[in-house]
C-alpha atoms as a printed R data frame, in Angstrom:
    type eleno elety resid chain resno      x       y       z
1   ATOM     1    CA   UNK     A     1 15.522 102.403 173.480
2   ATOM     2    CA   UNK     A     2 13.618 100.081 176.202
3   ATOM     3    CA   UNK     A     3 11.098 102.495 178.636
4   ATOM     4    CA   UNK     A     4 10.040 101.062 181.271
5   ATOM     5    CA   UNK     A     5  7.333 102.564 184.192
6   ATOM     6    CA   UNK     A     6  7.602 100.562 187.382
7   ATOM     7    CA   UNK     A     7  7.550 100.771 191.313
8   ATOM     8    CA   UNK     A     8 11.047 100.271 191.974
9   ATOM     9    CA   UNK     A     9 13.946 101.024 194.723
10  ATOM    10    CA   UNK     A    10 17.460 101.080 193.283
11  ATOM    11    CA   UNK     A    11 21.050 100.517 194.221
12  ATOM    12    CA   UNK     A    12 24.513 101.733 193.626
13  ATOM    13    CA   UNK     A    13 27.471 100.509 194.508
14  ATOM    14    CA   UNK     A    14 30.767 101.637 193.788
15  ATOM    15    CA   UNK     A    15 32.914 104.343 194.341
16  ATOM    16    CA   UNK     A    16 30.228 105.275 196.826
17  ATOM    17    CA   UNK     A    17 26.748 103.607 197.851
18  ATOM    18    CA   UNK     A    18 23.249 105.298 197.138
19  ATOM    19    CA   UNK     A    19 19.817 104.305 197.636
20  ATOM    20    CA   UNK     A    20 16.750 104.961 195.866
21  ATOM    21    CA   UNK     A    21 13.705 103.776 198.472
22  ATOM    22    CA   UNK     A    22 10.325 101.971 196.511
23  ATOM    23    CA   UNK     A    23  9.028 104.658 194.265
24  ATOM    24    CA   UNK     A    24  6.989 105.339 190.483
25  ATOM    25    CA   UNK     A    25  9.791 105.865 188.599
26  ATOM    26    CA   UNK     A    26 11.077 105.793 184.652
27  ATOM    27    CA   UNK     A    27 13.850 103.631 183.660
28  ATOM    28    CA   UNK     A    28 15.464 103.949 180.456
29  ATOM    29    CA   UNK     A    29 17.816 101.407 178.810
30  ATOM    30    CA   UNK     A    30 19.447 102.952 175.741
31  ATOM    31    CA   UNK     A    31 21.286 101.241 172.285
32  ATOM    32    CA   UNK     A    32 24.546 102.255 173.872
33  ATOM    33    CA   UNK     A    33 24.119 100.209 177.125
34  ATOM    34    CA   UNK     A    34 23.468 103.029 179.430
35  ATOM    35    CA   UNK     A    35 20.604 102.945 182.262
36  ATOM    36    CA   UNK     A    36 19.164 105.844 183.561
37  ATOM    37    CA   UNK     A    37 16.720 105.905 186.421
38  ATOM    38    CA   UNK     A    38 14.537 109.689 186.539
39  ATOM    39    CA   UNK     A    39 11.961 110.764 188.519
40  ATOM    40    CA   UNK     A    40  9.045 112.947 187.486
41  ATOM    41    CA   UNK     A    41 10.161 115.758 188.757
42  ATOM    42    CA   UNK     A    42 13.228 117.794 191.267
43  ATOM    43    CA   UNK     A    43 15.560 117.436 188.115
44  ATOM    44    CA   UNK     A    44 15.864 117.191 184.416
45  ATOM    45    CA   UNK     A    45 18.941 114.613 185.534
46  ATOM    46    CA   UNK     A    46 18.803 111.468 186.374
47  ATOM    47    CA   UNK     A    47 18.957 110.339 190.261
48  ATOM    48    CA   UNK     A    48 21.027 107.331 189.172
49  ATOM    49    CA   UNK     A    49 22.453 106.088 186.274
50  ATOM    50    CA   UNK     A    50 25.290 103.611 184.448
51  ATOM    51    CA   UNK     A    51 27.229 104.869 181.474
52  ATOM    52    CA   UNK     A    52 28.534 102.648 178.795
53  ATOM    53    CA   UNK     A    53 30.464 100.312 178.359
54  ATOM    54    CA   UNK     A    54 28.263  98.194 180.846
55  ATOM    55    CA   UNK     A    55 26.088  95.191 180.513
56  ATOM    56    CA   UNK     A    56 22.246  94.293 181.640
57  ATOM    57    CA   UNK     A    57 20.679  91.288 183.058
58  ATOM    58    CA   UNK     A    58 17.694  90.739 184.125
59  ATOM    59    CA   UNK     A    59 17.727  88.147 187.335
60  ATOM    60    CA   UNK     A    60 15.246  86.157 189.648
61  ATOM    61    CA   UNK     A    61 15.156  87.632 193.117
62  ATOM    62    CA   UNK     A    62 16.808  86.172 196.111
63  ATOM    63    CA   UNK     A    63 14.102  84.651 198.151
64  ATOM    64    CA   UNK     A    64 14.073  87.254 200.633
65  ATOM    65    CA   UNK     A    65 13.490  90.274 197.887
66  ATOM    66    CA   UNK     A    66 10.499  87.833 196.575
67  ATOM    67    CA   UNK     A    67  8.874  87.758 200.157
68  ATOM    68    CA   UNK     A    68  9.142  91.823 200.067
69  ATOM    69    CA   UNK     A    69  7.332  91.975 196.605
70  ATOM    70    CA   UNK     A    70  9.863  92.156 193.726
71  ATOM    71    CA   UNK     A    71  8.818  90.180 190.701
72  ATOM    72    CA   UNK     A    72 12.143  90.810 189.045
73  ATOM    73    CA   UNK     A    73 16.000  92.565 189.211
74  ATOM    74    CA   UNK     A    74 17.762  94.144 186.946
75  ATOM    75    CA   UNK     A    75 21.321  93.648 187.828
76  ATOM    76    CA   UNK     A    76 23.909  96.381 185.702
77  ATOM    77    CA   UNK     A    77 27.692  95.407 185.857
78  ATOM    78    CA   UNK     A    78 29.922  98.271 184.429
79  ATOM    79    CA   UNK     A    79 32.983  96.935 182.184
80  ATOM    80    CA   UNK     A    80 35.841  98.680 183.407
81  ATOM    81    CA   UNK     A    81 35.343  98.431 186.721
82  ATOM    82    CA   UNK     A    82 33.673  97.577 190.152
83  ATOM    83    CA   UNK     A    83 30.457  99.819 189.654
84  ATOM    84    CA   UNK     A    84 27.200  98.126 190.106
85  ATOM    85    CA   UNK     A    85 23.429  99.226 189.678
86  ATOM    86    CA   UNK     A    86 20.521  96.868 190.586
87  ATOM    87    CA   UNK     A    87 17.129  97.599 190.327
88  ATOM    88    CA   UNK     A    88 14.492  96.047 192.241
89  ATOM    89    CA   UNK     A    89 10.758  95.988 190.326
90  ATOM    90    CA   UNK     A    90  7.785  95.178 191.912
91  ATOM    91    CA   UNK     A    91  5.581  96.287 189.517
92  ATOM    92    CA   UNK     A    92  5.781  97.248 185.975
93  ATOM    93    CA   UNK     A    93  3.002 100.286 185.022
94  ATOM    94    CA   UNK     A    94  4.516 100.495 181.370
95  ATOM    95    CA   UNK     A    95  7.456  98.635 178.701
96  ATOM    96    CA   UNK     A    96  7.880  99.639 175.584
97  ATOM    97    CA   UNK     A    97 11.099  99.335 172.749
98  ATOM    98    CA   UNK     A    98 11.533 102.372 170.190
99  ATOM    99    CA   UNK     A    99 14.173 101.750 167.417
100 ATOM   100    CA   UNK     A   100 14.998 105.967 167.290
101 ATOM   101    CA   UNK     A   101 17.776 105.478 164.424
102 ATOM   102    CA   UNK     A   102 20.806 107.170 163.997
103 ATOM   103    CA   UNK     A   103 20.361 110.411 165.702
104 ATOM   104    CA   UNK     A   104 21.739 113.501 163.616
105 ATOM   105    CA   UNK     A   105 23.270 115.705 166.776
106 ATOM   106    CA   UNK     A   106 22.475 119.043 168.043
107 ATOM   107    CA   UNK     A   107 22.494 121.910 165.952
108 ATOM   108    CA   UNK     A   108 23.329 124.828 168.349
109 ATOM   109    CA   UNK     A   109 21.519 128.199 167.016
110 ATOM   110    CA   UNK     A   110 24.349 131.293 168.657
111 ATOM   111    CA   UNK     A   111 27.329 129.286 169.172
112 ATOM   112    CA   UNK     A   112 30.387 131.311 169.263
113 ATOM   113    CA   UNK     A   113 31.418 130.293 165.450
114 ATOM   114    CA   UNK     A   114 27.788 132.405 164.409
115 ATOM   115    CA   UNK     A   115 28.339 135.138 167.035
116 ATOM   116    CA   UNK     A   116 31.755 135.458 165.880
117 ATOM   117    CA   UNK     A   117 30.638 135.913 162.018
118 ATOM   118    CA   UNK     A   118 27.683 137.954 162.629
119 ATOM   119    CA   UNK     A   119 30.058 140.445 164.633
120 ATOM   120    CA   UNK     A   120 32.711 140.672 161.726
121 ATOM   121    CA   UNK     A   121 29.782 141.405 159.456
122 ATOM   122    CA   UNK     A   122 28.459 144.051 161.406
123 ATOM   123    CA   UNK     A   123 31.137 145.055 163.125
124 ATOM   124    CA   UNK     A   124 29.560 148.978 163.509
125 ATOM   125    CA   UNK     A   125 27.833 147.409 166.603
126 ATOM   126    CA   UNK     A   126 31.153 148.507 168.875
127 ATOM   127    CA   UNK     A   127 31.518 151.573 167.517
128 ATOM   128    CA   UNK     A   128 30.771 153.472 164.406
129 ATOM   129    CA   UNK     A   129 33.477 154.123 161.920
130 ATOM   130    CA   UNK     A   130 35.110 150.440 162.721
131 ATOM   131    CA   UNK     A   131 36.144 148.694 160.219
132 ATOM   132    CA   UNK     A   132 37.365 144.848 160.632
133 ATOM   133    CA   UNK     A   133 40.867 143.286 160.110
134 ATOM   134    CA   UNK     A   134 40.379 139.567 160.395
135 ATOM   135    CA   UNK     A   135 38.441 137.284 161.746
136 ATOM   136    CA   UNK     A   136 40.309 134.480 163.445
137 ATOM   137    CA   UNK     A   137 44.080 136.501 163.785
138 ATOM   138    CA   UNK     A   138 46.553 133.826 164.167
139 ATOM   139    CA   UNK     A   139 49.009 134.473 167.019
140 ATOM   140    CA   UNK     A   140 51.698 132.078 168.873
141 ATOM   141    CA   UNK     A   141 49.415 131.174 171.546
142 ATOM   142    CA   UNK     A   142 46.343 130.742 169.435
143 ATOM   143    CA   UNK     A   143 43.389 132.905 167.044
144 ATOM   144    CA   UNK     A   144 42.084 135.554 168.386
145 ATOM   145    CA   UNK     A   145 38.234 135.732 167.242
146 ATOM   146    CA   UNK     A   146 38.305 139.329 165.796
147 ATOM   147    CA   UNK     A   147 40.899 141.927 164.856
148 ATOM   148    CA   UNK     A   148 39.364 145.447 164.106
149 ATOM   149    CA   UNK     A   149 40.160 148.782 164.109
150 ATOM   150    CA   UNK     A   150 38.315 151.802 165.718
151 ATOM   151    CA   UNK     A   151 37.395 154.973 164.226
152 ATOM   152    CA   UNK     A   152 40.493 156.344 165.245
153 ATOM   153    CA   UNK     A   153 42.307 154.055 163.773
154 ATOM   154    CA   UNK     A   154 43.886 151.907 166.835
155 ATOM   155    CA   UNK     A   155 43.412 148.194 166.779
156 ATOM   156    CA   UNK     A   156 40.946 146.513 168.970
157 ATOM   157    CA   UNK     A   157 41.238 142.205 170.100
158 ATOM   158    CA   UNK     A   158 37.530 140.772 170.733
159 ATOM   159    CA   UNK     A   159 37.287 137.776 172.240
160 ATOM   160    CA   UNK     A   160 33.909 136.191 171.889
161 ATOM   161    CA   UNK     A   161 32.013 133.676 174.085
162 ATOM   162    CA   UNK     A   162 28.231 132.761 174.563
163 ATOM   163    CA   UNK     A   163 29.180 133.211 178.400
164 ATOM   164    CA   UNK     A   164 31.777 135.214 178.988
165 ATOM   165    CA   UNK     A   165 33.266 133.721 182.708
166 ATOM   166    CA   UNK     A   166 37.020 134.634 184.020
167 ATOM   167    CA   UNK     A   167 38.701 131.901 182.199
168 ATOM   168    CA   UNK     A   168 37.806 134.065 178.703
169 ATOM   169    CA   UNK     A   169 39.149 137.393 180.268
170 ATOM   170    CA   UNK     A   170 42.163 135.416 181.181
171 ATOM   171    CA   UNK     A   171 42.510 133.940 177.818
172 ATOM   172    CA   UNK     A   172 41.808 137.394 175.934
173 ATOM   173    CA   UNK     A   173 44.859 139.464 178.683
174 ATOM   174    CA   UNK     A   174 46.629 136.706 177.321
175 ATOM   175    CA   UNK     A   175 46.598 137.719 173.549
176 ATOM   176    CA   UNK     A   176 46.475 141.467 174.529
177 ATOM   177    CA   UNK     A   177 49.891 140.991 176.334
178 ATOM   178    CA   UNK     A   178 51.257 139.350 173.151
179 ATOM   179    CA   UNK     A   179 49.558 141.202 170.715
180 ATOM   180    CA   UNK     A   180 51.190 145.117 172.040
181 ATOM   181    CA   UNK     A   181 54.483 143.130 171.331
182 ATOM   182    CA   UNK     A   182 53.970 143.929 167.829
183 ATOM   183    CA   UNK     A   183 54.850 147.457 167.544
184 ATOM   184    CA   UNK     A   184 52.806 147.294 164.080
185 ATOM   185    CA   UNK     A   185 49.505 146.829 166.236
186 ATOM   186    CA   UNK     A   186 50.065 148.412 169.361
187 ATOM   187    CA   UNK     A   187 48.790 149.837 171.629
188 ATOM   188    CA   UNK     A   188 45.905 146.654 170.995
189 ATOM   189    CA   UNK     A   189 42.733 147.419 173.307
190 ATOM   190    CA   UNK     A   190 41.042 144.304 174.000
191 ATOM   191    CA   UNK     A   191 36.900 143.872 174.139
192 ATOM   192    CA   UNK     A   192 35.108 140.843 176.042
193 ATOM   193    CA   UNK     A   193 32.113 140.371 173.798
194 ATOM   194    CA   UNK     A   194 29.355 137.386 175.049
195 ATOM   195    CA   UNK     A   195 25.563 136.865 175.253
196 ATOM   196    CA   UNK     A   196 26.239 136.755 178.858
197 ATOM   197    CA   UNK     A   197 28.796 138.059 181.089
198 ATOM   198    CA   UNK     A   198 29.123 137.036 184.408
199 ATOM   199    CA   UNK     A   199 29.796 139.741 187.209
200 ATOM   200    CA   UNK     A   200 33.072 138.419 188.202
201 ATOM   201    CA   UNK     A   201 34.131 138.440 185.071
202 ATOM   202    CA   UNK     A   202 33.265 142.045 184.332
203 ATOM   203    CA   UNK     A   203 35.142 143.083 187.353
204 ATOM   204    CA   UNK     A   204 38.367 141.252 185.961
205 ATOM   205    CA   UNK     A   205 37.994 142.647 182.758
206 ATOM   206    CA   UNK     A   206 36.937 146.306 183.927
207 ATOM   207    CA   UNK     A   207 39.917 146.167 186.200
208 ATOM   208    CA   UNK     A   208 42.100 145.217 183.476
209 ATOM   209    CA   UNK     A   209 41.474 148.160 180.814
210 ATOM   210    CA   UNK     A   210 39.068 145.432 179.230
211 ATOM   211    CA   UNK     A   211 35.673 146.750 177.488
212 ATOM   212    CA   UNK     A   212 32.933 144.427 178.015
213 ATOM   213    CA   UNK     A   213 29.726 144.685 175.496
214 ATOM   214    CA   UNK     A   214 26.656 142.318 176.253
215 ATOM   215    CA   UNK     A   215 26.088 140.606 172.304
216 ATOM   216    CA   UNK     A   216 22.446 140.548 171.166
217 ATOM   217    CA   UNK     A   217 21.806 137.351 168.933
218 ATOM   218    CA   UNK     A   218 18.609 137.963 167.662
219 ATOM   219    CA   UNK     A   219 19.313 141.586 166.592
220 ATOM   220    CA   UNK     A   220 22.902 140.814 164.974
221 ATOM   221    CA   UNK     A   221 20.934 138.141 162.839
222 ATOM   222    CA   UNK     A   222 18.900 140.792 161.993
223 ATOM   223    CA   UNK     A   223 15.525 138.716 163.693
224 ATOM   224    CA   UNK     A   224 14.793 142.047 166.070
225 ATOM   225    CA   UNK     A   225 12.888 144.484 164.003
226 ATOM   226    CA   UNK     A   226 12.863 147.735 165.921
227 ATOM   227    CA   UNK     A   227 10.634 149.446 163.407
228 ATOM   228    CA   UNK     A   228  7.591 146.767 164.459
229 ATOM   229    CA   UNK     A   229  8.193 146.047 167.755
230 ATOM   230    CA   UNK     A   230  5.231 147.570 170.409
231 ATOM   231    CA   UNK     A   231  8.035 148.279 173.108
C-alpha cells in the first residue's frame, strides 16, 4: 500500500462530475489498484475514490496546471469503463510503501451463526420449561434458525438477526405461514429474536401475532456476571 500526504484538489469524471478544491488530504493507492482520497475528518469514507480493476499513472502537468502550482498528476483510468480520477499535487507532506501481506479477513464476534447457537444452548432465555427442536429446520422455502417448543408444549419459529429490520419479519411470516401447514406443528408461534430491533419492525411483527425479544450477546456467552457487577 502507497500513502501519500499532499495538498491536492481532485477530479471525477464519469457517470457524474465532482470536485475536490486544493486541500491537506491522504491518498491511498492499494495492491488491488484502488485509490482512495480521505479527509481528516466529516467521514470514516472516502470523499472520492476508484475501485479496481483500474490503472495509475503518474503524468507531467499541462502547462497551465504548472503555472497554478502542481508539481505532478496522478491520472486513474477505470478498465471497464469511462470513469476517470485525476489528482492534482502541489505538494507532497508525506510517501511511504507498506507491503501489509495477505490479510486474514474479519472475524465478526455476534454474527447471527453465534447468536443462533448460543440461543439453542440456552434456549430457557424465552421462557422457562422450553426445550429446543432443531436448530436450522429445513422447510421448502428455506431453514428456519430455531425450532423449539414452549412449556406448554406448542412449537415456537425464531428467526434470528443481529438487526432485526422488516425484511426479517417478512421472511419469518413467511415460514410461519408454511410452517401451520403442517398439522404435526401447528399452531407454530413465531419469535423475532435480534441484538437490535428496529421500531418499524416491532410494529410489523407486534401487529402480526409476532413476539419480539431484544438478544443480549454478552450475557448468552456467559461474559455478563450479574453476581459482580456494581449496578
Amino acid at each position: 500500500m502507497r500513502v501519500v500526504i499532499a495538498r491536492c484538489s481532485v477530479d471525477y469524471d464519469g457517470r457524474l462530475t465532482a470536485h475536490l478544491p486544493l486541500a491537506t488530504r491522504l491518498l491511498m493507492v492499494k495492491a488491488d489498484g484502488s485509490v482512495l482520497v480521505h479527509s481528516d475528518g466529516g467521514s470514516y469514507k472516502p470523499l472520492n475514490w476508484m475501485a479496481p480493476p483500474c490503472a495509475m499513472a503518474e503524468v507531467e502537468p499541462t502547462e497551465e496546471e504548472a503555472a497554478e502550482g502542481v508539481r505532478t498528476a496522478w491520472q486513474v483510468q477505470h478498465a471497464k469503463s469511462e470513469d476517470r480520477l485525476r489528482v492534482l499535487i502541489h505538494e507532497v507532506l508525506h510517501d511511504s510503501s507498506h507491503d501489509l501481506g495477505v490479510d486474514p479477513g474479519l472475524v465478526k464476534d455476534g454474527v447471527e451463526a453465534q447468536l443462533q447457537a448460543l440461543l439453542a444452548e440456552h434456549i430457557q432465555t424465552l421462557g422457562d420449561g422450553w426445550t429446543l427442536v432443531r436448530r436450522e429446520y429445513m422447510t421448502a422455502i428455506g431453514p428456519v434458525d430455531i425450532v423449539c417448543k414452549d412449556a406448554t408444549g406448542s412449537t415456537v419459529a425464531v428467526e434470528i438477526k443481529r438487526r432485526g429490520d422488516i425484511d426479517g419479519v417478512e421472511q419469518l411470516t413467511r415460514y410461519l405461514e408454511l410452517l401451520n401447514r403442517d398439522s404435526h406443528l401447528a399452531p407454530v408461534a413465531g419469535i423475532f429474536a435480534a441484538q437490535q430491533i428496529k421500531p418499524q419492525a416491532r410494529v410489523l411483527a407486534e401487529d402480526r401475532g409476532i413476539r419480539c425479544v431484544t438478544l443480549d450477546y454478552d450475557e448468552l456467552k456467559g461474559r455478563d456476571d450479574r453476581e459482580t457487577r456494581l449496578f
